[in-house]
C-alpha positions in Angstrom: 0.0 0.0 0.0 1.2 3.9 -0.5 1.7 5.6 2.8 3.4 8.3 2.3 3.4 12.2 3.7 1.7 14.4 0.9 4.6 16.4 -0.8 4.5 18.3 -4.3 5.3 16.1 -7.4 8.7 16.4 -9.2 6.8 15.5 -12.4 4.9 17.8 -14.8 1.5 18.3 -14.0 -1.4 20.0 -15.7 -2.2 23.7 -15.5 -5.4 23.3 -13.1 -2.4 20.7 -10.4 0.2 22.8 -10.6 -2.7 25.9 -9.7 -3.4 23.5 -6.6 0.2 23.1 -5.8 1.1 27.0 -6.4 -2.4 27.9 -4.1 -1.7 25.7 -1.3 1.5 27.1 -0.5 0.8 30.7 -0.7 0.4 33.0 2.0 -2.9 33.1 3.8 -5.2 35.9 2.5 -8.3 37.9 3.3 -9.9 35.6 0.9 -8.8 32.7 2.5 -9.4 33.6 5.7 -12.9 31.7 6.3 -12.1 28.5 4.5 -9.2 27.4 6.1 -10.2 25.6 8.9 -12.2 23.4 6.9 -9.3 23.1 4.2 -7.3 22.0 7.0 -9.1 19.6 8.3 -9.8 18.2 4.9 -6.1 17.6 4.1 -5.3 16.1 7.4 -5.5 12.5 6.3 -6.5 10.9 2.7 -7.2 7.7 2.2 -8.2 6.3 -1.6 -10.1 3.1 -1.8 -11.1 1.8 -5.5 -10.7 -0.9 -8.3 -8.8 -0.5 -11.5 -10.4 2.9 -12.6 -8.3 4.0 -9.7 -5.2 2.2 -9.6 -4.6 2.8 -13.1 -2.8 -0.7 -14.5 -0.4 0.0 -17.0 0.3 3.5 -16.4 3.4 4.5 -16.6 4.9 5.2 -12.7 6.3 3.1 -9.9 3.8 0.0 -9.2 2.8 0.2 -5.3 1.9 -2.4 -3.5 1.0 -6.0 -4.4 2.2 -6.3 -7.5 -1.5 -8.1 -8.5 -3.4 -4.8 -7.7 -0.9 -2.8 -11.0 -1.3 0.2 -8.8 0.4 3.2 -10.5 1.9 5.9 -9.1 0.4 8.3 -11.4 -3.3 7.5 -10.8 -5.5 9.9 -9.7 -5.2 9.7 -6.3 -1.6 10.2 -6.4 -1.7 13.0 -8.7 -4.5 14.0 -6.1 -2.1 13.8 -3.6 1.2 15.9 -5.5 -0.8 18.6 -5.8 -2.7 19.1 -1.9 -0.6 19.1 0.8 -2.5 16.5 2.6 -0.5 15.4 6.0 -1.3 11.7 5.3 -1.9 9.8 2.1 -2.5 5.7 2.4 -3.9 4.4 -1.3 -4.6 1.1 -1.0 -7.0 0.3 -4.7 -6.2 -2.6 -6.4 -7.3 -3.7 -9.9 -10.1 -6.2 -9.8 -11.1 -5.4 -6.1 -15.5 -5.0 -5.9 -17.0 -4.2 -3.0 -16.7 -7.0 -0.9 -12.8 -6.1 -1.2 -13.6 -3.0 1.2 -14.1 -5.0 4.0 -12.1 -8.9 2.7 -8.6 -9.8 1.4 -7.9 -9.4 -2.0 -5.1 -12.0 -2.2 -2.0 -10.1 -0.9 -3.8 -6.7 -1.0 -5.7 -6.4 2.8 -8.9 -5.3 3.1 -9.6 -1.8 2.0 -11.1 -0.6 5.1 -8.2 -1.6 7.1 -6.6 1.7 6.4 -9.5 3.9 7.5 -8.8 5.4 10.5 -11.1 7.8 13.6 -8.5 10.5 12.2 -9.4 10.3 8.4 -10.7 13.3 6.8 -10.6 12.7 3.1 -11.8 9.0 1.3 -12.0 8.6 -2.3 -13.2 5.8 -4.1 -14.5 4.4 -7.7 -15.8 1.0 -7.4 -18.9 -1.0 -8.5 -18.1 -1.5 -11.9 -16.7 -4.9 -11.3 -20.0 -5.5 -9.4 -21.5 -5.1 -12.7 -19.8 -7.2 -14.2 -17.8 -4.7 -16.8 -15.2 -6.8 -18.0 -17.3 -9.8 -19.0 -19.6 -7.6 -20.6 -17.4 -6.4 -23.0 -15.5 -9.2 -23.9 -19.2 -10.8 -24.1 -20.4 -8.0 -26.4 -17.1 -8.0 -28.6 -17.3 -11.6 -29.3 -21.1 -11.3 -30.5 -20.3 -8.2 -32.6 -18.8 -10.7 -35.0 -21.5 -11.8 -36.4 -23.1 -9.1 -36.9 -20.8 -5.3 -36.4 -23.3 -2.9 -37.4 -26.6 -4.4 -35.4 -27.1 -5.1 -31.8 -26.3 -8.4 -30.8 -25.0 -7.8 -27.2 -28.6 -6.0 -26.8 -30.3 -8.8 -28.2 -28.1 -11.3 -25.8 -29.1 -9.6 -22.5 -32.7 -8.7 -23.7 -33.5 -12.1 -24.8 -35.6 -13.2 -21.8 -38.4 -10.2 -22.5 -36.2 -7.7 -19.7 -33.3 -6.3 -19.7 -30.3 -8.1 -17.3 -27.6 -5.3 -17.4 -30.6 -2.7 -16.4 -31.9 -5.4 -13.7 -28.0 -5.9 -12.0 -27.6 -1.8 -11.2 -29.9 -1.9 -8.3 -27.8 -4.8 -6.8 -24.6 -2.9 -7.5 -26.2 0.3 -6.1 -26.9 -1.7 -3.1 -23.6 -2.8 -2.4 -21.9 0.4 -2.8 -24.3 2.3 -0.4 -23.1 -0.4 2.2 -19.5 0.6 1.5 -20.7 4.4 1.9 -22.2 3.5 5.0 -19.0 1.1 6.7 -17.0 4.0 6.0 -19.1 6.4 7.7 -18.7 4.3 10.6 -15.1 3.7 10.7 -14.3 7.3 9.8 -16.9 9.6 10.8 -15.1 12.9 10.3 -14.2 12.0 6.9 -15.4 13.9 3.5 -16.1 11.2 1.3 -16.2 11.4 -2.6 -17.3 8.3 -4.7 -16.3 9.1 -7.9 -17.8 8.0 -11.1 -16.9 6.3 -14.3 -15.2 8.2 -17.3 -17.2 7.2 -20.6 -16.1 4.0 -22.4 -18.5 4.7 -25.2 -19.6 7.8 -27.4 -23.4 8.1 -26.9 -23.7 6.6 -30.6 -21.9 5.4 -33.5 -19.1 3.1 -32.0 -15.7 2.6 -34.2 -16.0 -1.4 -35.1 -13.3 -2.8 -35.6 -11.3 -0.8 -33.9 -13.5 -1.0 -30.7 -15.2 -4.1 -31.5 -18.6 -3.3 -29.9 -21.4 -3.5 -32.9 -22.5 -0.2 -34.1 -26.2 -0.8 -32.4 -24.9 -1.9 -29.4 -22.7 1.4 -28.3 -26.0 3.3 -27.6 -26.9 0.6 -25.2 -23.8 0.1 -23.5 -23.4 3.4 -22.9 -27.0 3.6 -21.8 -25.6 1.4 -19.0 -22.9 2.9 -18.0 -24.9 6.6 -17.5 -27.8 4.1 -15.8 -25.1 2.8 -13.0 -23.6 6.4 -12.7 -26.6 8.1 -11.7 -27.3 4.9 -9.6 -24.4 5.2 -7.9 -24.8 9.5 -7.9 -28.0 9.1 -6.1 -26.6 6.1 -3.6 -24.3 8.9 -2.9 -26.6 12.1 -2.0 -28.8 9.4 0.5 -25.5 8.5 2.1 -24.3 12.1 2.7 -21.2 11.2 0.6 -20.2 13.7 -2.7 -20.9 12.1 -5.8 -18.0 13.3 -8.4 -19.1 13.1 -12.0 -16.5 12.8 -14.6 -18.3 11.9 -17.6 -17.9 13.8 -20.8 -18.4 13.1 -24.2 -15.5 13.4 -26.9 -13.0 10.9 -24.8 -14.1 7.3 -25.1 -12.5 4.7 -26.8 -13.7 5.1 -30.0 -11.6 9.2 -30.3 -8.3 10.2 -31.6 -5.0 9.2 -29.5 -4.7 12.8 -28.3 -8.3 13.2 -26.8 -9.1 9.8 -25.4 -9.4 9.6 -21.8 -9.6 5.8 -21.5 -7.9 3.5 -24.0 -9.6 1.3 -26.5 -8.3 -2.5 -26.9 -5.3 -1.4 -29.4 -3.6 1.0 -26.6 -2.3 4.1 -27.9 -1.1 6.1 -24.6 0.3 3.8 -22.0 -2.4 2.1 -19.3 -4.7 -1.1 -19.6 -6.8 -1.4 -22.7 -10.3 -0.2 -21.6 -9.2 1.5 -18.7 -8.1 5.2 -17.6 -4.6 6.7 -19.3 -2.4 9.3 -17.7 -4.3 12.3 -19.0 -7.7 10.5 -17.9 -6.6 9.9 -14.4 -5.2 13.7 -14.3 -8.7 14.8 -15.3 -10.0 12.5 -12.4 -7.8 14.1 -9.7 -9.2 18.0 -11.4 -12.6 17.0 -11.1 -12.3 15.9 -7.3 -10.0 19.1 -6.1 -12.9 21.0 -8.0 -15.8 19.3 -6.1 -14.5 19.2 -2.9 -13.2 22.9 -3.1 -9.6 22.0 -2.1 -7.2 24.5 -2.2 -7.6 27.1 -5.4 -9.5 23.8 -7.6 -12.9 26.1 -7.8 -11.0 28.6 -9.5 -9.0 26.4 -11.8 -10.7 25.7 -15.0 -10.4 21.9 -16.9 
């Protein structure tokens, strides 16, 4: 696991970082004056908890932890933690982990929750998707877009009974990730706790068979799922108290050009797992959370 005191990164970071960064170190002003407390206290101890879309497998950095979990040092909430002088940083997501890795071993990786502490004031967290059963999904819906690229066999597939399975498995997932919300309430009570969404895998329409090989008519649904769990786990979120951080946006899926994909395709073009988050992805991540949560200077940064 990463345990490490927060301290700024030696590696280039974007504009809107190296704003945090620059902010967090300057001297106090009137402006300041009546958020500081609660900065303070938000950057006392930050603990990230997550599957893959948070360890980032693949990206280039120094692998933490068990080497199973393909932690990089350069996922989001490392680059979180480079640019806000938090006084304690544990990150302790592993690739693969679902929810009932919060709170049970995930071979060498301990449970999640063992690093959650009374003193906690910041947790982090993207999980659920492997709930859902993402990766079987798509290698599911690639395999039937063989026969058949520009309809909607994958549709067809998990339609085929008269309802719809992927739509009937989100409440489940929901369920489960409110649990979470509500074990780390518990453990850390003072903590501000930010469950962080899914970056888009798929435009809204179209799809780029063969390159991504989901059929043309199945990209609408599949994407249709993923927005469905989102706002699932968005709402699952608001009832628990906890800060749901959206960081969908269209024109960075798979299917887009090398420089404006957030999340690689299965022919990998920037360094990082196929289907999963790249460098630039994660550092949009780690914008989008400093921006919610109003850490230092993030609400006057812009993306």
């Amino acid at each position: 696991m990463s345990t490490r005191p927060s301290r700024p990164s030696p590696r280039r970071r974007s504009a809107v970082l190296a704003a945090l960064v620059a902010a967090a170190f300057l001297p106090a002003t009137a402006a300041y004056a009546d958020t500081s407390g609660a900065a303070a206290a938000v950057t006392q101890r930050y603990v990230a908890l997550g599957d893959s879309f948070t360890a980032g497998p693949l990206i280039p950095g120094e692998i933490d932890g068990p080497l199973t979990c393909l932690r990089s040092s350069n996922n989001y909430p490392n680059e979180l933690a480079d640019a806000v002088p938090f006084a304690e940083f544990e990150d302790v997501s592993c690739s693969g982990a679902t929810t009932e890795h919060m709170t049970r071993a995930q071979g060498l990786n301990a449970p999640q929750f063992d690093a959650l502490t009374d003193d906690t004031s910041l947790v982090t967290m993207t999980i659920g998707g492997n709930d859902a059963g993402f990766v079987d999904i798509l290698l599911e819906c690639a395999a039937l877009s063989l026969s058949d690229p520009h309809g909607n066999p994958c549709e067809r597939h998990y339609t085929a009974g008269g309802g719809d399975e992927l739509a009937e498995r989100i409440p489940g997932v929901a369920d489960e990730v409110e649990s979470v919300l509500a074990g780390i309430a518990e453990r850390s009570p003072q903590a501000t706790v930010a469950l962080v969404g899914y970056l888009d895998l798929l435009p809204e329409r179209g799809g780029c068979w063969p390159v991504v090989p989901i059929a043309d008519g199945d990209v609408a649904y599949l994407h249709g799922f993923q927005d469905a769990l989102n706002a699932a786990l968005a709402e699952r979120a608001e009832a628990a108290g906890a800060e749901f951080v959206s960081v969908s946006e269209p024109g960075h899926d798979m299917c887009r050009p090398h420089a404006d994909r957030w999340v690689e395709g299965i022919l990998v073009t920037n360094p990082a797992a196929p289907v999963h988050p790249n460098a630039r992805g994660m550092t949009v991540v780690a914008e989008r959370i400093a921006a919610a949560l109003d850490l230092p200077a993030a609400a006057d940064a812009r993306l």
